[in-house]
C-alpha positions, -999 to +999 in steps of 0.1 A: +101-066-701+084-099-710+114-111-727+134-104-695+110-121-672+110-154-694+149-151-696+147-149-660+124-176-654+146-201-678+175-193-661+159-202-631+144-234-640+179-245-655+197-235-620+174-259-603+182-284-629+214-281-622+214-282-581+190-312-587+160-293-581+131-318-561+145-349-572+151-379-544+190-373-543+181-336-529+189-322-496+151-320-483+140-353-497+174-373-477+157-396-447+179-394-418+185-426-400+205-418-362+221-448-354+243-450-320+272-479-312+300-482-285+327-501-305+360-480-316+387-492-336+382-522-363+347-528-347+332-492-355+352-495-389+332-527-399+297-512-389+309-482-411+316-505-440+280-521-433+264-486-435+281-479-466+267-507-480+228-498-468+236-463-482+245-474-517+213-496-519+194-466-502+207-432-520+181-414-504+188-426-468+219-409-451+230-430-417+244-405-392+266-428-371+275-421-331+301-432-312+294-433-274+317-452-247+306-480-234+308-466-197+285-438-201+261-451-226+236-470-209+230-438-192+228-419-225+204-438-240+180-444-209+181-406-207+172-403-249+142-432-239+128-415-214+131-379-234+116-388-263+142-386-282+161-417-289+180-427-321+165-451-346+189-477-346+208-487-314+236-509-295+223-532-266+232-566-249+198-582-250+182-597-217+171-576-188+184-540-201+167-543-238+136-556-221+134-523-200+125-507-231+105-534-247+084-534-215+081-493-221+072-498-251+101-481-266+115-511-291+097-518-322+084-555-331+111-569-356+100-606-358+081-603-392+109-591-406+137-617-400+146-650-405+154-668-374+170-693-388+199-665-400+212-665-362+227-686-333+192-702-314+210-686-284+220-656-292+187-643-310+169-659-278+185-628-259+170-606-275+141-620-277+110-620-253+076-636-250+081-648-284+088-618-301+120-604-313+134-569-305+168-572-309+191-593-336+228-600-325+259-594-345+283-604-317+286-631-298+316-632-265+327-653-242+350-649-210+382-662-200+415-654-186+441-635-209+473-641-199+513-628-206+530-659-224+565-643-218+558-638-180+544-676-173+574-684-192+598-669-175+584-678-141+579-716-154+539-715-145+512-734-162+478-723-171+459-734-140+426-759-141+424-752-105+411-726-083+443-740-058+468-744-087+454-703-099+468-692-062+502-703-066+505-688-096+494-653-079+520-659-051+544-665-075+540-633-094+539-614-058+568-629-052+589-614-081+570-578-081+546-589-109+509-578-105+493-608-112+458-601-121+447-565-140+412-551-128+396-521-137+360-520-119+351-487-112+321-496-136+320-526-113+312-550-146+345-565-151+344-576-112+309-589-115+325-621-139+344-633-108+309-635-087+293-653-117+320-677-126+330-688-090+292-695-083+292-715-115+320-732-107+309-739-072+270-749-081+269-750-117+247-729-142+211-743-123+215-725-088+212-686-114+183-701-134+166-714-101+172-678-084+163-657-112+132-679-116+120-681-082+124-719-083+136-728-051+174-718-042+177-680-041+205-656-046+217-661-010+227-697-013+256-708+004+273-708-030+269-670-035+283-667-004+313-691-011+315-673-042+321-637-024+349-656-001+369-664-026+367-629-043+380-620-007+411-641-007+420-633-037+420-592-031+440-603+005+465-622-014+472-591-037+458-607-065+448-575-082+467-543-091+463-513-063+432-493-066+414-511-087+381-505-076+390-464-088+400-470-123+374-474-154+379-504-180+372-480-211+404-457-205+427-487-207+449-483-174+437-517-165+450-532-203+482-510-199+492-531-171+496-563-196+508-539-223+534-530-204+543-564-182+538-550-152+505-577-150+501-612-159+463-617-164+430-604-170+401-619-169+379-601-194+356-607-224+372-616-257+366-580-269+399-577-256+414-586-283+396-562-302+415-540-279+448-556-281+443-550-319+437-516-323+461-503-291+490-524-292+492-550-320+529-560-310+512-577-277+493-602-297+520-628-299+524-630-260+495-631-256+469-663-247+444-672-227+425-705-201+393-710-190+378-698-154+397-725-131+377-749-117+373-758-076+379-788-055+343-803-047+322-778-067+301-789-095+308-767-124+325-776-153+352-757-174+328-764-206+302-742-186+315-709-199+306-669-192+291-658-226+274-625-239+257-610-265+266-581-280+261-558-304+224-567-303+210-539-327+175-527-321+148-498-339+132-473-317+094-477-319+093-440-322+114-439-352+102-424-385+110-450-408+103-483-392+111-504-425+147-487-432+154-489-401+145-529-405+166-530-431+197-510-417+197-542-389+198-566-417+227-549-432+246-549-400+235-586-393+244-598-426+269-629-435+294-598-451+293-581-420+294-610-396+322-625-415+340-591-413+334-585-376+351-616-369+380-619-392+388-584-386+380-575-349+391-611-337+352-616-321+326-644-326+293-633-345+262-642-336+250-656-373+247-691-379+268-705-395+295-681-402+328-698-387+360-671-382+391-677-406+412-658-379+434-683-360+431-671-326+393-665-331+386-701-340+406-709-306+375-687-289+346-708-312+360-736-308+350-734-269+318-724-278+311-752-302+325-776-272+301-754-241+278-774-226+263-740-211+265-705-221+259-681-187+248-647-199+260-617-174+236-618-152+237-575-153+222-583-183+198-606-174+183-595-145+159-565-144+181-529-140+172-524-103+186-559-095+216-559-119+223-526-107+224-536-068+246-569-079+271-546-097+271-525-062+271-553-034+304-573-057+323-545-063+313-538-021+326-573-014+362-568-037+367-539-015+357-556+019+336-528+025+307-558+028+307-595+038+294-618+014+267-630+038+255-594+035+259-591+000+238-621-007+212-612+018+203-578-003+203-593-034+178-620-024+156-595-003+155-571-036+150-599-053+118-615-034+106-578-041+109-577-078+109-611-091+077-623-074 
């Protein structure tokens, strides 16, 4: 009976052995590190290839990586915040939306544990707040006006520098059944640029910082209102494609139109090429792109340009492992990942020193190199109750459903209330 028990216990001990029994590479011993993104195609591919990477120096540490649209996660992860139960590593935009959390206490303190000097000044300054950082950015966009190089061509138009000289173009496309301009802004962002670009244009970058800062001129300067007029004449000239205020940016109606020809333009983030890259790679060679037009008598520049950052990753405060998680943003921030993000998704990064080798991207750093002011969104600059109402009284004013005075009025009312 002895003999059998030892034989037993041997085998037993050599089973383990052989499964790997309590070493660090074992099932129970694996950290888990959730880590949540919106970015399909190349993007999601390069963060996957980043995570690899952390793995390979981490054997112990398995990176469980989720994929959530970009139209429905803010919601997700506000609802994870508040539950107690967010993921350890996660996708924001800096400014007012990350500093919801930081002000919750919900984002852990990352600024012993970077180099500043790694990033753009500007970029890490979005994620950044009273001196301490939260949030380091890989991306780094800009906005401007994608356009169909076959249809200018065959209609004999010119990229416009003009707000006037962008009009004529729009008749023109009426004229011959072309849609000129694609929207889709049921999740009211992509109708927000045209607020913040024809205010820019009309008072330059000063009259947001002076609003948002309570320095004098408010959000119902004459120039928001100018700014909501124009978004009027343009949806009474047919400028945009039927329904647009019904149709969300993340199914890709709205980038179907240019697929397709039936539009001419979009004005959109230069994710879009991202976009173009991963749904229909044929378009690329019609496609190119101007600056916001600028207006007779305003006093905003072309150089002044609509910018963004994003991804800005972040670490849950209530994460288990504070450090991997650390390290897991340094992976994804690193000169081998920024270099991939923008030679293989066609996007700027927001690491210093790391210049694309993709033609058309260099087109987009060029203008960033050349910007003599970078506007973040202002949805993601301004606290969530006010971004939130300025999401709601634009896309209001592209449906005519409110005037422009009123738009501006509410915005500087909730603004009196929260800003000061």
């Amino acid at each position: 009976m002895k003999k059998l028990i030892s034989f037993i216990l041997f085998s037993s001990i050599l089973f383990l052995a052989a499964c790997g029994g309590t070493s660090v590479s074992s099932g129970e011993d694996q950290k888990e590190i959730e880590f949540w993104h919106i970015d399909p195609g190349e993007k999601e591919a390069v963060y996957e290839d980043a995570v690899a990477r952390f793995e390979e120096k981490h054997p112990d540490v398995n990176v469980k990586m989720l994929r959530i649209p970009n139209d429905s996660y803010k919601q997700k992860l506000s609802v994870a915040m508040s539950g107690g139960n967010p993921p350890d590593v996660f996708h924001s935009w800096g400014g007012g939306w990350l500093k919801q959390f930081v002000d919750q206490d919900k984002v852990l303190d990352i600024t012993d544990d970077i180099d500043p000097s790694h990033f753009n000044e500007l970029a890490l300054d979005n994620g950044t707040f009273d001196e301490k950082v939260y949030g380091l950015p890989l991306g780094l966009s800009i906005d401007v006006v994608f356009y169909n190089k076959e249809i200018f061509e065959q209609y004999d138009l010119e990229e416009p520098q003009t707000y006037e000289e962008w009009l004529t173009i729009i008749d023109t496309l009426n004229e011959n059944d072309v849609t000129p301009i694609a929207l889709a802004n049921k999740t009211k962002w992509p109708g927000a640029y045209y607020l913040m670009n024809f205010t820019s244009r009309l008072a330059g970058p000063s009259l947001f910082d002076s609003a948002f800062n309570r320095e004098g001129k408010g959000f119902d300067d004459e120039a928001y209102v100018q700014a909501g007029e124009y978004i009027q004449e343009m949806v009474k000239k047919d400028a945009f494609n039927e329904g647009f205020n019904g149709i969300p940016y993340d199914e890709g109606r709205g980038r179907q139109l240019l697929y397709s020809g039936q539009a001419a333009m979009m004005d959109m983030t230069i994710s879009f090429l991202n976009n173009v890259r991963s749904e229909a790679p044929e378009f690329e060679e019609k496609l190119d792109f101007f600056l916001f037009p600028t207006i007779e008598g305003g006093e905003g520049e072309q150089t002044e340009v609509g910018a963004a950052t994003g991804p800005v990753w972040s670490v849950s405060k209530d994460t288990e492992h504070p450090e991997l998680a650390a390290e897991l943003l340094k992976e994804l921030t690193s000169e081998e990942t920024a270099k991939d993000y923008s030679d293989r998704t066609g996007s700027l990064n927001g690491i210093k020193g790391v210049e694309p080798s993709d033609e058309f991207t260099k087109r987009f750093y060029e203008i960033t190199e050349n910007a003599t002011h970078m506007q973040m969104p202002y949805d993601q600059t301004l606290p969530p109750e006010l971004a939130e109402l300025h999401k709601d009284t634009t896309q209001a004013i592209f449906s005519l459903e409110m005037t422009p005075e009123e738009a501006a009025e509410k915005m500087e009312a909730k603004a009196q209330e929260l800003l000061e």
